[in-house]
N, C-alpha and C positions, 0 to 999 in steps of 0.2 A: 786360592780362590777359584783356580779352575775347577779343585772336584765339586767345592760345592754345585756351579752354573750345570755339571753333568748330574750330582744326583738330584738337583729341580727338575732337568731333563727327563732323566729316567722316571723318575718318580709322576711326572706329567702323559708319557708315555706311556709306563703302566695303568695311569687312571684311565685316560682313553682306553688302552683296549678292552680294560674290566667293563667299562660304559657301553663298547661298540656290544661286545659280547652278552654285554645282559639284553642288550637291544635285540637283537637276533634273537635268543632264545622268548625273549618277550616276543616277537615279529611270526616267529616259529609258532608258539602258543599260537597265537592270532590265525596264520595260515593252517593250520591243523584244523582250528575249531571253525574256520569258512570250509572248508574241505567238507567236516561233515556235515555240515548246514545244507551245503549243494548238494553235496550226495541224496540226503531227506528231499530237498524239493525237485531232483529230474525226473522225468515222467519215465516211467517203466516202460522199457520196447516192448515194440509189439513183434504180435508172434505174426509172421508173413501168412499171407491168405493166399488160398491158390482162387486164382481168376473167375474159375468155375463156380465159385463160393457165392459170388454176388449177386442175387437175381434183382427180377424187377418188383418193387411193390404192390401189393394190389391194393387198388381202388377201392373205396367202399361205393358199394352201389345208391347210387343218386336218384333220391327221387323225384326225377321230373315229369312235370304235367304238361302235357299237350296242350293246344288251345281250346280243341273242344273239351278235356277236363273243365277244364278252368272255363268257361260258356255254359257247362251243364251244370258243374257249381252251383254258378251264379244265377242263373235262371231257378235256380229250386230256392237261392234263400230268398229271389224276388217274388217267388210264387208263397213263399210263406208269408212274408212280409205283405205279400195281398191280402192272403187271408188272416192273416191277424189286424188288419187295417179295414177289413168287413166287418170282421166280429166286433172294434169297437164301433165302429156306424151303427150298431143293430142296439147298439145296450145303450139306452135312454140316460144313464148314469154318467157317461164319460159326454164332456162339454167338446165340442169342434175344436174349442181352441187348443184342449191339449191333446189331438187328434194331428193340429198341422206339422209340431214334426216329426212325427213316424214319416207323414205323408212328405216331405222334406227329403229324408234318409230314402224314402221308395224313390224319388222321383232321380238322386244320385247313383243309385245303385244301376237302374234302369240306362243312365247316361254311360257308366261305366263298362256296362253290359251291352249295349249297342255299338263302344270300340271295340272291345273282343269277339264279338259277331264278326267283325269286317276282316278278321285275320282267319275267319274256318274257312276251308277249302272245298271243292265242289262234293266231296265224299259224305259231308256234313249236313246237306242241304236240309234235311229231314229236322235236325238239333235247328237249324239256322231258323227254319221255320218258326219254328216252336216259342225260339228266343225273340225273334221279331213279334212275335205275336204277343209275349206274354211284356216287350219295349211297351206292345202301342199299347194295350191295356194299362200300364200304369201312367203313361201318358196320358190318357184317358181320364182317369179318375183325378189324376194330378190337375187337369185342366175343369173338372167336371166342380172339384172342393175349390177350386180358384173362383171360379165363376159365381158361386154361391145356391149350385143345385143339392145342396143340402140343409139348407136353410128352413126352417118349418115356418 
């Protein structure tokens, strides 16, 4: 009865290592095929850059406007807007009422234009003038359509 208890042994013994070994070459397979899978996803080195290589970016050139730009602007669309704001006065066809707001939009513009006034500098005076003058005239007229001196 003893050979039998050895060849269950052996026989148990051999099946393990048949098992260990398929395992392995199965675990193998697997590590092979991770292998190339990384290999495909590492990022390709880079080629060294000498120091001198790097400069600095240039800038695209920016267009910025001064204050007086933006005063001289704005004093010419209030000067149009005046005179588009006379020509309808003058044409019998267009009613006051749908005259007030253009006259509305002049009297903003104007408001807007009298704090950008307050930022030009003594060099400007000349622009400054101009713009003050062309505040108080639609002030003017803002106060003149308020009051009902156009009224027939």
């Amino acid at each position: 009865m003893t050979d039998i208890n050895q060849i269950n042994e052996s026989t148990q013994s051999f099946a393990a290592s048949n098992t260990k070994a398929q395992r392995s070459k199965e675990g193998n397979a697997f590590e092979n095929e991770f292998s190339k899978a990384l290999d495909k996803t590492e990022a390709p080195q880079m080629d060294a850059m000498p120091t001198n290589a790097l400069r600095e970016i240039a800038s695209i050139d920016l267009n910025i406007m001064n204050s007086s730009d933006i005063v001289s602007g704005r004093t010419d669309k209030l000067l149009s807007m005046l005179d588009s704001y006379s020509l309808k006065l003058q044409d019998p066809n267009i009613s006051l009422k749908s005259i007030a707001p253009a006259l509305e939009e002049i009297k903003d513009t104007a408001g807007s234009l009298l704090k950008e006034t307050e930022h030009l500098t003594d060099a400007d005076t000349n622009l400054k003038m101009i713009a003050t003058h062309t505040i108080v005239t639609a002030e003017t007229e803002y106060l003149k359509f308020q009051r009902g001196d156009y009224l027939s």
